[in-house]
C-alpha positions in Angstrom: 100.1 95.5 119.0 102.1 97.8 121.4 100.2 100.1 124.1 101.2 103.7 121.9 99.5 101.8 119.0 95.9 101.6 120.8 96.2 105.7 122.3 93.3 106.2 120.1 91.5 103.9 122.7 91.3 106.7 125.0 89.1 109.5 126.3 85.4 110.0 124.6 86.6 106.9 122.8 87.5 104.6 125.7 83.9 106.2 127.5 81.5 105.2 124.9 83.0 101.5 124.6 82.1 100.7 128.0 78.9 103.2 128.0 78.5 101.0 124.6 78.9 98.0 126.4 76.3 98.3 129.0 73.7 99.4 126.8 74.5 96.7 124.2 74.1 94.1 127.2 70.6 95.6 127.6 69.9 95.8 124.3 70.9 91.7 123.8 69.0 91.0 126.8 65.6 92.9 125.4 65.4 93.3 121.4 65.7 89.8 120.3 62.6 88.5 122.1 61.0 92.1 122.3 58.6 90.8 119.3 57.4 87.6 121.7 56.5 90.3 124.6 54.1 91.9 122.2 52.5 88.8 121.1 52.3 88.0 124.8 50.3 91.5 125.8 47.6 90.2 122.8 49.6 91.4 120.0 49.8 89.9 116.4 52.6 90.0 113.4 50.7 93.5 112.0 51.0 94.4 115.5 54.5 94.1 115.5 55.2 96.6 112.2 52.9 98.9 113.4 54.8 99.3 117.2 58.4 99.6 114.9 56.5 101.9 113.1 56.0 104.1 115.8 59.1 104.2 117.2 59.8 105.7 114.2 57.4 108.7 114.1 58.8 111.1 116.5 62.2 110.7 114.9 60.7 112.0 111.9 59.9 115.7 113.8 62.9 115.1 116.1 66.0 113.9 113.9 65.9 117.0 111.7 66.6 119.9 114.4 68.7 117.0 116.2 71.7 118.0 113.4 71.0 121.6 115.0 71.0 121.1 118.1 74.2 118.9 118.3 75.7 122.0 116.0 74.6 124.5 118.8 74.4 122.7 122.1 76.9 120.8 124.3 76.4 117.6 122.6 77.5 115.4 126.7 74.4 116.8 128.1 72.1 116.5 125.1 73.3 112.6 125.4 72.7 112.7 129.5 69.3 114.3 129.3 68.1 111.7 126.2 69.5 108.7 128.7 67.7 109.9 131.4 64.2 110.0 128.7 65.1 106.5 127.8 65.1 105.1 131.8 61.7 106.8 131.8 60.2 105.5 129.3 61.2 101.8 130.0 59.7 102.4 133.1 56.4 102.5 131.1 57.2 99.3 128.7 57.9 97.0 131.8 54.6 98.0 133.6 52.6 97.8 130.5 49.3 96.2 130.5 48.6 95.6 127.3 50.4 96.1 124.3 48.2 99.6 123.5 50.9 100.4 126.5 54.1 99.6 124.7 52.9 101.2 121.1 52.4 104.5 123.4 55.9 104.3 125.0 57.6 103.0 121.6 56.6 106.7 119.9 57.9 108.7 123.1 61.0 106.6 122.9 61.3 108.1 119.1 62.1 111.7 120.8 65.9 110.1 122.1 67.2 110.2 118.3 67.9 113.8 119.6 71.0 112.2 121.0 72.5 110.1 117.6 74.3 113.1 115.5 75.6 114.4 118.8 77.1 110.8 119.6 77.8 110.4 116.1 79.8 113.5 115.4 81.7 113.2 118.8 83.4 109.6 118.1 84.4 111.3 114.5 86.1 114.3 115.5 87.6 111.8 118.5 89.6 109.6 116.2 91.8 110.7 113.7 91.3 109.8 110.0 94.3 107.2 109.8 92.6 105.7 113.3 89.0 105.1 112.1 88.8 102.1 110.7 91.0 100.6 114.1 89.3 103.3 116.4 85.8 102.3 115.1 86.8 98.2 115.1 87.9 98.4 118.8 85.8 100.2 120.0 82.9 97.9 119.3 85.0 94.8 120.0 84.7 96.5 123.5 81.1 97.6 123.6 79.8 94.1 122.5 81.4 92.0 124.5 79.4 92.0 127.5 76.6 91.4 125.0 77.9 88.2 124.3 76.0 86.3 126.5 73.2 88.3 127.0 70.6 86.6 124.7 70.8 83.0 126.0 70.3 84.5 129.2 67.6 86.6 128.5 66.1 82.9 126.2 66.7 81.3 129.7 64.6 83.6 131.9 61.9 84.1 128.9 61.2 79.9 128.9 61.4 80.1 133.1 59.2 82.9 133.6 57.1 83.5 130.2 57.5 86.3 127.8 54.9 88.4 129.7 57.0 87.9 133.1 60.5 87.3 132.0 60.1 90.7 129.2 59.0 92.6 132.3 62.6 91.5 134.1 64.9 91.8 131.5 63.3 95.6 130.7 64.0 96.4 134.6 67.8 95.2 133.8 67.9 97.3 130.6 66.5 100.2 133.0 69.4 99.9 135.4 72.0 99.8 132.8 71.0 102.8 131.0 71.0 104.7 134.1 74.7 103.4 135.3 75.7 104.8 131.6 74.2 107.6 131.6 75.7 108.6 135.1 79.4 107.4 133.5 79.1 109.6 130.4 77.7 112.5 132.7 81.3 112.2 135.1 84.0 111.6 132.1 82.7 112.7 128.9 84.3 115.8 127.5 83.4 118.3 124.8 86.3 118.5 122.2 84.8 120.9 119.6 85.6 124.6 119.3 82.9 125.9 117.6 81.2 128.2 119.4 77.4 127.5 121.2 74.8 129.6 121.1 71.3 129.6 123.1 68.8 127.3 121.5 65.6 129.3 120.6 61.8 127.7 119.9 61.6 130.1 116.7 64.8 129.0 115.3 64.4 125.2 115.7 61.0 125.8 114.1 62.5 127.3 111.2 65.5 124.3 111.2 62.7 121.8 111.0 60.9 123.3 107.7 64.5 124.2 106.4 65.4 120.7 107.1 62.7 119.5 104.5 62.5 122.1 102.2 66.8 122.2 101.8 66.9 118.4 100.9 67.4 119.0 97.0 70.9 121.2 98.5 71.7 119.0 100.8 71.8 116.0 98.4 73.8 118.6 96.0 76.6 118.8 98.7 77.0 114.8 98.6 79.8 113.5 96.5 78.5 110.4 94.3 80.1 108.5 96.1 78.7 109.8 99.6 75.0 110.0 98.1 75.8 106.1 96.6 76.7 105.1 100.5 73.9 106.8 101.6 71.3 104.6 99.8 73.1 101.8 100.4 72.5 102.8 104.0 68.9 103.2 103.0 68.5 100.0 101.5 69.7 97.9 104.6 67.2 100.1 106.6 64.3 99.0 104.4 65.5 95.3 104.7 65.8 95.6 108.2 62.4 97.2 108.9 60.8 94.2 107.2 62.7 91.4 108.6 64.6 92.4 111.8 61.5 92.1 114.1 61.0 88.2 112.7 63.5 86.7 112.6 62.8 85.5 116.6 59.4 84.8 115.6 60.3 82.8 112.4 62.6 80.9 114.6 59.9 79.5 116.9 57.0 79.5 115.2 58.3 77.8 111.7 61.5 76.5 112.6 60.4 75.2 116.0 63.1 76.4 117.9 62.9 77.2 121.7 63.7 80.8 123.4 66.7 78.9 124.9 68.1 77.4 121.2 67.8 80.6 119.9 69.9 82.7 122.7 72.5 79.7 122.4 72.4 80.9 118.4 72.8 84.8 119.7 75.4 84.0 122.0 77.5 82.1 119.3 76.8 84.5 117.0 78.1 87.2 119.7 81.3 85.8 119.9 82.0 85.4 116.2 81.1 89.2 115.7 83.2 90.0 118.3 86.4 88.7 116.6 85.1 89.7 113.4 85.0 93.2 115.2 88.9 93.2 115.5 89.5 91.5 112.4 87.7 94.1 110.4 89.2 97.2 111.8 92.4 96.3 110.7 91.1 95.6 107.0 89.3 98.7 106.9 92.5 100.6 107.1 94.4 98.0 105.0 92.4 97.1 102.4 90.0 99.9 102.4 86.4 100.9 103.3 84.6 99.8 100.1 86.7 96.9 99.0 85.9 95.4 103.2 81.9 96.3 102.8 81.7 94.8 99.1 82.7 91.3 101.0 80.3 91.9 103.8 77.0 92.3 101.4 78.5 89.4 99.5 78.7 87.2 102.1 75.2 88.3 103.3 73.4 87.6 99.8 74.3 83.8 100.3 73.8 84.0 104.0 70.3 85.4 104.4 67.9 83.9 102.2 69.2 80.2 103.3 67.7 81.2 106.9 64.1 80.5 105.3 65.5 77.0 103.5 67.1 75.2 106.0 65.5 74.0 109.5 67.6 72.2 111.9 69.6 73.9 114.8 73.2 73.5 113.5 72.1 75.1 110.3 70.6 77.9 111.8 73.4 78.2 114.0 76.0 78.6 110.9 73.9 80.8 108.9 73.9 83.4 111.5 77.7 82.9 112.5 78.4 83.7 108.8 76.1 86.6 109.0 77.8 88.0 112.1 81.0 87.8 110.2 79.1 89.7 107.7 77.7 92.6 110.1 81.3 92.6 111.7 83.0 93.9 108.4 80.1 96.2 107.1 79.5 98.4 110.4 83.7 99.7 110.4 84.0 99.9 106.5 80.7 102.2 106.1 81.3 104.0 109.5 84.8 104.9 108.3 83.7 105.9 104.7 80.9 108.3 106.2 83.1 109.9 108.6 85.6 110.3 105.6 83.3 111.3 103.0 81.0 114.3 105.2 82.4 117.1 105.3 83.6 118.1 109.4 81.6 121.2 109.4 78.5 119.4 108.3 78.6 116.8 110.4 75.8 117.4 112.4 73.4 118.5 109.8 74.9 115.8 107.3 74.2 113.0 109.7 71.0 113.8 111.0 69.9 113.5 107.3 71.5 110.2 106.8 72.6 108.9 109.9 76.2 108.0 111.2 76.8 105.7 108.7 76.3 102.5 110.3 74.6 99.8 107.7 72.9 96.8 109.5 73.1 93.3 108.0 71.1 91.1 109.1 70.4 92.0 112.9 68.1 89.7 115.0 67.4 92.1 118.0 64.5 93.8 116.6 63.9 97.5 116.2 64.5 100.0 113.0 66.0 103.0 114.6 69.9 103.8 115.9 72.4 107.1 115.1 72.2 105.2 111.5 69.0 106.1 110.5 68.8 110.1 109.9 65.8 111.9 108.9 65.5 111.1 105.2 65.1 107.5 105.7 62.3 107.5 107.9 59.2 107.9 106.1 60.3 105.2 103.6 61.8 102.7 106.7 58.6 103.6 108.7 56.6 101.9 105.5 59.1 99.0 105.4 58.8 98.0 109.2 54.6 98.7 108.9 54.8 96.2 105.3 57.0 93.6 107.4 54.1 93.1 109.7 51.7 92.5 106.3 54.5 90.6 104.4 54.7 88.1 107.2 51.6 87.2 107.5 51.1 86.9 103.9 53.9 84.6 104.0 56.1 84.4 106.7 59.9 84.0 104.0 58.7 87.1 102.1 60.7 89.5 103.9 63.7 87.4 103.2 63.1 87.1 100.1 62.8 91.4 100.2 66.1 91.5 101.9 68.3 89.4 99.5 66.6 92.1 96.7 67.9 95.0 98.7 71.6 93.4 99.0 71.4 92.6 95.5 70.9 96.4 94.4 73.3 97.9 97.6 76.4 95.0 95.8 75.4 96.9 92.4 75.6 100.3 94.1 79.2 99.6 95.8 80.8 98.2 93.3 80.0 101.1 90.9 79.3 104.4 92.7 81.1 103.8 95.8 85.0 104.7 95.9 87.1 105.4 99.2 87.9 109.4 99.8 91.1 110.7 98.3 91.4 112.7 101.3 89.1 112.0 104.3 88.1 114.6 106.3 89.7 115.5 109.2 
């Protein structure tokens, strides 16, 4: 592919991938084993969905005046000022006593969502609609490939040092990288909208927030069938994730009998084959098209996912979640690209604080419920989700595998009938 080919690999574009890439690395290091910390600091499964779940619970006051906010601030230093929040409060997870100390910081660390339409809306009105699908696939071929090695690392330094020690280290590294990003996107970030900014004002973000609520019934009016179709596919990923994402580490270990070290091996191939599935699915996104490229992914995950609770050894394991990564690799470009087509540009912000960026999650292993794909609608339902996940596993620890197949069952149904690609994507 010549150089002119990749000039949508440039600018705000070219910025977040290696912004991306730091905080990915972070991310790789902490959220797969962030479950074993809480254990550590006394914590137990019900624990563990109630500390997702209040992650979640400032987003649900936050996320609907974040749409206006990014509409009516500069959306680079609403992202500066919520990395800055986010080295703070990691400050107060890697000193924390007990896990009391983490649930506290977990709902102050719900007030960054703030930052997700403004990032959101900045990559879409960076790319083009004929560069999307690349733009998109590139871009987090880029961000995730420091992250490749980050887990069996982090697995490493967790069976050396202990959860309660090694957590503590890996949560200083995440500090430091969050601040080197945040410092990057402050210097080369650039604002590329026209509209015009006004003041924000108490009163009026006030009356956004109970506007936010009470407009839903318009809101979901202004979605095409097929936007409002992608939209609860989006929703049903969430609700799979909030049950299962935070166990899947703990699954591994406790019923499986795998090691912190087996299991980073198993992130770190995995990290590699979503890397390539990365570059491989930008190109069918704009080939084949958005819904045809995310059909494949939840069908590939139906057969993937519930064989995690079935088979035991290592090498089994190990395939299951390469296929799954191949799996996350398509969805992520073919539902990013269909949001960004389907909202309409001057409803971006408002549009994708409701229902997020677009981004669907298949099976993820890093823990955690939130991200710029989870807008405001989904929260109440996902913050129920990640609380039941906590219950579910104890009841029995395959149940919410057994919920997640159900959910790509019914997302399959709802893309291969509701979901069609734009005739003309917005601009």
């Amino acid at each position: 592919m010549s150089l002119n080919r990749l000039g949508f690999l440039s600018g705000n574009i070219l910025v977040f991938a290696v912004t991306d890439m730091l905080g990915n690395f972070a991310r790789s290091l902490v959220f797969p084993y962030a479950s074993l910390y809480i254990l550590a600091l006394g914590g137990n499964a019900a624990i563990i969905g109630l500390v997702n779940l209040l992650g979640m619970l400032a987003g649900f006051f936050v996320l609907p005046i974040a749409g206006y906010i990014t509409d009516h601030s500069n959306r680079i230093r609403l992202l500066v000022l919520s990395g800055f929040l986010s080295s703070l409060f990691l400050i107060l997870i890697m000193i924390a006593p007990t896990w009391y100390a983490v649930a506290a910081a977990s709902l102050l660390f719900g007030l960054i969502v703030v930052q997700f339409p403004a990032y959101a809306s900045l990559i879409a009105d960076s790319l083009s609609p004929a560069d999307r699908g690349r733009g998109i696939g590139f871009m987090n071929t880029i961000s995730n490939s420091l992250a490749i090695v980050a887990p069996y690392i982090a697995g490493v330094i967790i069976e050396k040092y202990t959860a309660n020690l090694g957590m503590r280290i890996l949560y200083g590294v995440m500090l430091i990288t969050y601040l080197a990003g945040t410092f990057i996107q402050h210097r080369f970030l650039r604002e590329n909208s026209t509209a015009p900014r006004e003041p924000l004002k108490l009163k009026a973000l006030t009356r956004v927030f109970v506007q936010a609520y009470t407009s839903i019934p318009a809101l979901l009016k202004q979605m095409s069938p097929s936007l409002r179709a992608l939209a609860c596919v989006i929703l049903l990923s969430f609700l799979a994730n909030g049950v299962a994402s935070a166990f899947w580490v703990v699954y591994a270990i406790e019923q499986i009998g795998l090691s912190a070290t087996q299991w980073g091996l198993i992130m770190l191939v995995e990290r590699v084959v979503l890397l390539f599935s990365f570059i491989a699915a930008g190109l069918l996104v704009d080939r084949w098209g958005r819904k045809m490229v995310l059909l494949a992914a939840l069908l590939i995950s139906a057969f993937t996912l519930p064989l995690f609770i079935i088979l035991k050894s290592f090498l089994a394991i190990l395939l299951i979640r390469s296929v799954t990564a191949v799996a996350f690799g398509l969805a992520i470009p073919a539902s990013t690209a269909l949001m960004a087509d389907l909202v309409p540009r001057n409803l971006r912000g408002k549009m994708m604080a409701a229902i997020g960026q677009g981004g669907i999650l298949i099976g993820p292993a890093g823990g955690g419920t939130g991200g710029p794909a989870l807008g405001y609608l989904f929260i109440p339902p996902v913050m129920i989700a990640s609380l039941a996940g906590g219950y579910l596993y104890t009841l029995n620890p395959a149940y919410p595998w057994l919920f997640s197949l159900v959910t790509t069952v019914l997302s399959i149904f709802l893309t291969v009938f509701y979901i069609s690609d734009a005739q003309s994507a917005e601009v």
